[in-house]
DSSP file (Angstrom, degrees, kcal/mol; ACC not computed):
  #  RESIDUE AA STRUCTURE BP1 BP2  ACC     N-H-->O    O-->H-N    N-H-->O    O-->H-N    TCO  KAPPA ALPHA  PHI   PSI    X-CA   Y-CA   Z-CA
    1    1 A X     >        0   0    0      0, 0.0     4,-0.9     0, 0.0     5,-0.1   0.000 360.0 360.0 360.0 -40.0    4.5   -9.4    2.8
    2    2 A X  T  4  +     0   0    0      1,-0.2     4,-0.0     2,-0.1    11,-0.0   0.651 360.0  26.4 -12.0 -44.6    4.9  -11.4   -0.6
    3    3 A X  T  4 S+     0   0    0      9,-0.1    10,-5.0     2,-0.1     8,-0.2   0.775 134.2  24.3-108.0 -41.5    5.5   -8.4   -2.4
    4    4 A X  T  4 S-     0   0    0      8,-0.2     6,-1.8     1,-0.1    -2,-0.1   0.379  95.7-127.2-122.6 -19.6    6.9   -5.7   -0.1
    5    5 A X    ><  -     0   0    0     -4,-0.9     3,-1.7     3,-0.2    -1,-0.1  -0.087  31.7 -71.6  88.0 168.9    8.5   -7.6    2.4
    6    6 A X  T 3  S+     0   0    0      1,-0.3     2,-0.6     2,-0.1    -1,-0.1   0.993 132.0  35.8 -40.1 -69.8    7.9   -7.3    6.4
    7    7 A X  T 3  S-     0   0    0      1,-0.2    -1,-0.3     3,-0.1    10,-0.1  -0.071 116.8-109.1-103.8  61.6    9.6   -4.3    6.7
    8    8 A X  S <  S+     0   0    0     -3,-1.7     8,-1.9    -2,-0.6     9,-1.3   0.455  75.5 123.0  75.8 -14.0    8.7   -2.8    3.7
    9    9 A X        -     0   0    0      6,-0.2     6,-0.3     7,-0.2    -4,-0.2   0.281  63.7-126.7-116.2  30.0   11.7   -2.7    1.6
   10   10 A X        +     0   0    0     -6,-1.8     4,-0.2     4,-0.4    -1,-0.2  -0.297  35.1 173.6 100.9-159.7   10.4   -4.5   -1.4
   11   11 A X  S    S+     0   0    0      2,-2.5     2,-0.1    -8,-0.2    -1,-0.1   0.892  90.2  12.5  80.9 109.2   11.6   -7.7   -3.6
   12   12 A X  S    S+     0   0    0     -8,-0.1    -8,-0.2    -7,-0.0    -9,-0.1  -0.982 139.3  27.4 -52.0 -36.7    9.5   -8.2   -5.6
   13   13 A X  S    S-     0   0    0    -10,-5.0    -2,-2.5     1,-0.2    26,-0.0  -0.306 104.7 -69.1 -99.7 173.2    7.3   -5.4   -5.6
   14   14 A X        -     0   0    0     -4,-0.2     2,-0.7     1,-0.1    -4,-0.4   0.098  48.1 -92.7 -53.2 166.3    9.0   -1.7   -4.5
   15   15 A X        +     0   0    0     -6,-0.3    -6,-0.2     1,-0.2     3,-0.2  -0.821  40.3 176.6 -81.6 134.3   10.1   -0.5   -1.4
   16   16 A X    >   +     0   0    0     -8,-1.9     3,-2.0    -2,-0.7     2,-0.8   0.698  45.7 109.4-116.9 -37.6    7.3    1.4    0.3
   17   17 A X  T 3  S+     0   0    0     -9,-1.3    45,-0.1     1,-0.3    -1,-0.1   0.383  91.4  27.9  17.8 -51.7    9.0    2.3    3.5
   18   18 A X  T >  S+     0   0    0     -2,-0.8     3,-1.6    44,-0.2    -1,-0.3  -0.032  91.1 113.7-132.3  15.1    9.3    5.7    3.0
   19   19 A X  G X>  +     0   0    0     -3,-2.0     4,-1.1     1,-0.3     3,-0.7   0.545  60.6  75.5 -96.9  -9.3    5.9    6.1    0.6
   20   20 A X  G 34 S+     0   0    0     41,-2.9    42,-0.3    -4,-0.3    -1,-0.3   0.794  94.9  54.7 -82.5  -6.6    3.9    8.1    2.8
   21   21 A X  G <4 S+     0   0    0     -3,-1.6    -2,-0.2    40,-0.6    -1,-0.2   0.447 114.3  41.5-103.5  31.2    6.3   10.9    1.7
   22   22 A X  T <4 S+     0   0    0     -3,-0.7     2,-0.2     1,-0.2    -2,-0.2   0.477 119.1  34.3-122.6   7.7    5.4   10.1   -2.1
   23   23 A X  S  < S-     0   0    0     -4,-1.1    -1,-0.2    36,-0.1     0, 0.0  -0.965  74.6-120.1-134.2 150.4    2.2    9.6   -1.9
   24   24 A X     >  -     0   0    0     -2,-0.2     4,-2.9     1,-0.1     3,-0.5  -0.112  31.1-115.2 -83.1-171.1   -0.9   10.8   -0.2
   25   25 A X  H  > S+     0   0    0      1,-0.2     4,-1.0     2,-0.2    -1,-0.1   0.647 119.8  55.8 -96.7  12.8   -3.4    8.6    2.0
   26   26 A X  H  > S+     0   0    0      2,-0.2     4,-2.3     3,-0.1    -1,-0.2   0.590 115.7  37.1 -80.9 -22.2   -6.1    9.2   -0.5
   27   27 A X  H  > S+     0   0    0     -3,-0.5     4,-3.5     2,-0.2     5,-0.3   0.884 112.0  57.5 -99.8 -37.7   -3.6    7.7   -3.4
   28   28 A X  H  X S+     0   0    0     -4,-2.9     4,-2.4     2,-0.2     5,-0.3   0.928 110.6  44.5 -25.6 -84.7   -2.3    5.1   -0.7
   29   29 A X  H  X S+     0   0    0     -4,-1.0     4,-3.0     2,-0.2     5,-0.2   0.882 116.2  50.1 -22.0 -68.1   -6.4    4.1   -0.6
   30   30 A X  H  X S+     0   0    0     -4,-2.3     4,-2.4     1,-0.2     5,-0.4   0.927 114.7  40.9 -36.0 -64.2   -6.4    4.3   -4.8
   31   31 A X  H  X S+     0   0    0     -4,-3.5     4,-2.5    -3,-0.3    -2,-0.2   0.950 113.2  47.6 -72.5 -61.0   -3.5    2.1   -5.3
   32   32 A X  H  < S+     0   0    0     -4,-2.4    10,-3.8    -5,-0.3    -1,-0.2   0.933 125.3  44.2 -76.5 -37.3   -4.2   -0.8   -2.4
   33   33 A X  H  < S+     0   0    0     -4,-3.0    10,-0.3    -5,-0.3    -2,-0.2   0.958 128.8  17.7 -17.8 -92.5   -8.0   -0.6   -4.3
   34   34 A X  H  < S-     0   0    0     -4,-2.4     7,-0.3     7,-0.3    -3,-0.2   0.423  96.7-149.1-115.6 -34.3   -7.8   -0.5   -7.3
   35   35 A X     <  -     0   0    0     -4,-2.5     2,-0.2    -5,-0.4     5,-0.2   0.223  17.1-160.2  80.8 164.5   -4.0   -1.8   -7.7
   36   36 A X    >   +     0   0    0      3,-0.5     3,-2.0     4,-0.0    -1,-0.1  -0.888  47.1   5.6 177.2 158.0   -1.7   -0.6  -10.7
   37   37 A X  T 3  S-     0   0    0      1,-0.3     0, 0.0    -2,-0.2     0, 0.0  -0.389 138.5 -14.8  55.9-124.9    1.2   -1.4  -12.7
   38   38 A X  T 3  S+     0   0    0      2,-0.1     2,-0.7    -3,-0.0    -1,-0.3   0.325 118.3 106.5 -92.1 -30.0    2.4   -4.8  -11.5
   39   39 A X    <   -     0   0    0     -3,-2.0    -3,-0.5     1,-0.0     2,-0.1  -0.573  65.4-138.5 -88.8 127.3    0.0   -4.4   -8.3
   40   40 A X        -     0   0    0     -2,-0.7     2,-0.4    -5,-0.2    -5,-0.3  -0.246  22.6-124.3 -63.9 145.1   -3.3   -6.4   -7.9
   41   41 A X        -     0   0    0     -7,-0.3     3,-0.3    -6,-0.2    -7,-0.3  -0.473  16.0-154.0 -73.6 127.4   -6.1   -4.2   -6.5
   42   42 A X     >  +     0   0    0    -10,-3.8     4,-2.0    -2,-0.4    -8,-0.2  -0.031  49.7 133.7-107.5  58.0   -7.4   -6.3   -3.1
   43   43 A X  T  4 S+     0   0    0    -10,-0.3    -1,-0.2    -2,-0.2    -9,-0.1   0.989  82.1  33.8 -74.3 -29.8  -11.1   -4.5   -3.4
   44   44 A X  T  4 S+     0   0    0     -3,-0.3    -1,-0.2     1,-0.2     3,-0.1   0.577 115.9  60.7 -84.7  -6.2  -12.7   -7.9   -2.9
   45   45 A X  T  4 S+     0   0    0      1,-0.3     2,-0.5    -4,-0.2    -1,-0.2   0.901 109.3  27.8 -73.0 -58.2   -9.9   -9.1   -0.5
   46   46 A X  S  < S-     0   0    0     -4,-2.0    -1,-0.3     1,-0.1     5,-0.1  -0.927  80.0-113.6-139.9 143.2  -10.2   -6.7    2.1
   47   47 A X    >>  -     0   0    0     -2,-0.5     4,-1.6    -3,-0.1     3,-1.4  -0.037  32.5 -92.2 -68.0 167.8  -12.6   -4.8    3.4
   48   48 A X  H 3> S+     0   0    0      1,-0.3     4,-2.8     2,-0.2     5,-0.1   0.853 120.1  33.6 -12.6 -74.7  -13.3   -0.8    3.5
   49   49 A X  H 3> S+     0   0    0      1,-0.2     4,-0.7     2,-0.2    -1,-0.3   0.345 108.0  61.9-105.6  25.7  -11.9    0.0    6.5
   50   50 A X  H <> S+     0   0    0     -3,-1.4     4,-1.2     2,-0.1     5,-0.3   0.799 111.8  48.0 -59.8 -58.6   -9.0   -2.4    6.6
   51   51 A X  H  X S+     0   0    0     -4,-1.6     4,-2.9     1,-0.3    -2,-0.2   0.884 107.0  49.9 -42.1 -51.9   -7.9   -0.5    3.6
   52   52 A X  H  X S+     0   0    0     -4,-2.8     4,-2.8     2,-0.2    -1,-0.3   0.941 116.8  44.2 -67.9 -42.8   -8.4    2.8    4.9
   53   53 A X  H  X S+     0   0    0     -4,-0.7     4,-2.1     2,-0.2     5,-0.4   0.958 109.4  49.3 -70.7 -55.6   -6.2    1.8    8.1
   54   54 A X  H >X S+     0   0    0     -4,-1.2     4,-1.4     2,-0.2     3,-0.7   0.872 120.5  46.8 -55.8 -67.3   -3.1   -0.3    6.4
   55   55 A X  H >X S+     0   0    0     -4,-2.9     4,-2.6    -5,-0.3     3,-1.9   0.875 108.5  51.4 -39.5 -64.1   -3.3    3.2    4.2
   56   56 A X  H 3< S+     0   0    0     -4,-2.8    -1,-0.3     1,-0.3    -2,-0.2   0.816 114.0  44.9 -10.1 -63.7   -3.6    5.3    7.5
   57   57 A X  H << S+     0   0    0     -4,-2.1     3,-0.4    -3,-0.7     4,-0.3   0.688 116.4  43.1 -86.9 -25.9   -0.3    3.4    8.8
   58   58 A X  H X< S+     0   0    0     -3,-1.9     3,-2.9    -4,-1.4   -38,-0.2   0.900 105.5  64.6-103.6 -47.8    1.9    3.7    5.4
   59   59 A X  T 3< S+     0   0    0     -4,-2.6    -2,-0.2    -5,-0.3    -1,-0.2   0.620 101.3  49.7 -36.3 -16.1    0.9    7.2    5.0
   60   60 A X  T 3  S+     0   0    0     -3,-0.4     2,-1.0    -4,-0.2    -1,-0.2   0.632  82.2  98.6 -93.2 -17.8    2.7    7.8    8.2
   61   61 A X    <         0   0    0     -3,-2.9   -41,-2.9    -4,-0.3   -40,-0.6  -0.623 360.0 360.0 -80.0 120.7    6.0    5.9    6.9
   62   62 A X              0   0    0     -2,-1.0    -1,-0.2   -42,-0.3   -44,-0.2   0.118 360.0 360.0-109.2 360.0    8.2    9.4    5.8
């Protein structure tokens, strides 16, 4: 929420809102992993299948 805000629409980091139609939920997975640009990667934060659901759930926002 730091980054993206409650509902998503970014400051500091982007708005994701609308990012399950710009990415898929395999890159969703990549990116909250492994982290990129400006984003930290949370593999040691959170576990497997937290990851895979908070992907699951933004993959749906279109």
């Amino acid at each position: 929420m730091s980054c993206h805000a409650a509902d998503l629409s970014g400051k500091p980091g982007p708005n994701i809102q609308k990012i399950g139609g710009k990415l898929s939920e395999d890159q969703i997975v990549k990116q909250i992993t492994s982290g990129g640009s400006r984003m930290p990667g949370f593999k040691d934060t959170l576990k497997d299948d937290e990851i895979k659901t908070l992907a699951t759930w933004l993959a749906a926002k279109k």
